[in-house]
C-alpha positions as CSV (number, residue, x, y, z in Angstrom):
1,X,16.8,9.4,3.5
2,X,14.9,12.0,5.5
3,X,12.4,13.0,2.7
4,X,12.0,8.7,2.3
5,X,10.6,8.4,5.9
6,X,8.8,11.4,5.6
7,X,7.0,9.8,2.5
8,X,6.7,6.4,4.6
9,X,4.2,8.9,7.1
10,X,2.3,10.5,4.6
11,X,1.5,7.2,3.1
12,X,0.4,5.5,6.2
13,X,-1.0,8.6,7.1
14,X,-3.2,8.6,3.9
15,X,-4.1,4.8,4.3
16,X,-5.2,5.4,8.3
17,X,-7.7,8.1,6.6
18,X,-9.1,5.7,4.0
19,X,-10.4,3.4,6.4
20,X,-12.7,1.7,6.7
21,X,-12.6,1.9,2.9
22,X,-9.6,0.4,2.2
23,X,-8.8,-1.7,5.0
24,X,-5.4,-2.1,4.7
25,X,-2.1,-3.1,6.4
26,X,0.0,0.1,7.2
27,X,3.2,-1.8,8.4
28,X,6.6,0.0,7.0
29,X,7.5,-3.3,5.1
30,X,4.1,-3.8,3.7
31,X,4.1,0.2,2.7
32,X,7.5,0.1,1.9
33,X,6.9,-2.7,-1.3
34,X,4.9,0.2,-3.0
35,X,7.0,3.4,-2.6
36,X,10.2,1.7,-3.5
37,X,8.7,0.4,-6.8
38,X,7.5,3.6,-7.5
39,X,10.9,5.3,-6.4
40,X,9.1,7.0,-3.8
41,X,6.1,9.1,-5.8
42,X,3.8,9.2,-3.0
43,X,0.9,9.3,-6.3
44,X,1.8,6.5,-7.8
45,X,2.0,4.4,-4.5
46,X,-1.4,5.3,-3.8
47,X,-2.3,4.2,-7.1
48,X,-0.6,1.0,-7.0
49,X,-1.7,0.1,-3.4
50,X,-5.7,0.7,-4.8
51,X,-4.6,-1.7,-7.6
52,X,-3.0,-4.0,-5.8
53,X,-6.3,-4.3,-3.1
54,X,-9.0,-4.3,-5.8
55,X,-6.9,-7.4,-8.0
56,X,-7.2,-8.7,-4.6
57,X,-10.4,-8.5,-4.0
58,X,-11.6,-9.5,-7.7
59,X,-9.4,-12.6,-7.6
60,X,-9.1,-14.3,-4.2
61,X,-8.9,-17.5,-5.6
62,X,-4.8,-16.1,-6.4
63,X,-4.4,-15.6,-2.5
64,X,-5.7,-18.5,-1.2
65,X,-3.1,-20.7,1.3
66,X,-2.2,-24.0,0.2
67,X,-0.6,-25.4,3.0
C-alpha cells in the first residue's frame, strides 16, 4: 500500500513538471484511474495519461456536455 502512494507522488509529481505542456488534472482520483489500470507501472500510466489527453484533444466533439 505504501509503494501505491508513493507511486500516486511520483505521478503527480511527473505531471506538475510537464506543465504547461500537458495541462492536466493532478487530483488522486483523476491519477488514480491510470495507475490502477495499469496495476501501478508508473511507465505505462504516463503513457496512457499522454493517450488519454491527445484522443482528447484530437476528438472534442466525444467530450462535449449535453445537458
Amino acid at each position: 500500500m505504501a509503494e501505491n502512494a508513493n507511486q500516486l507522488t511520483n505521478f503527480r509529481q511527473w505531471v506538475q513538471e510537464q506543465r504547461p505542456i500537458l495541462n492536466s488534472l493532478d487530483t488522486d482520483e483523476f491519477l488514480l484511474r491510470f495507475l490502477r489500470v495499469t496495476d501501478f507501472n508508473l511507465t505505462n500510466a504516463k503513457e496512457w495519461l499522454i493517450h488519454f489527453w491527445k484522443y482528447r484533444t484530437e476528438n472534442p466533439q466525444w467530450f462535449v456536455c449535453f445537458f
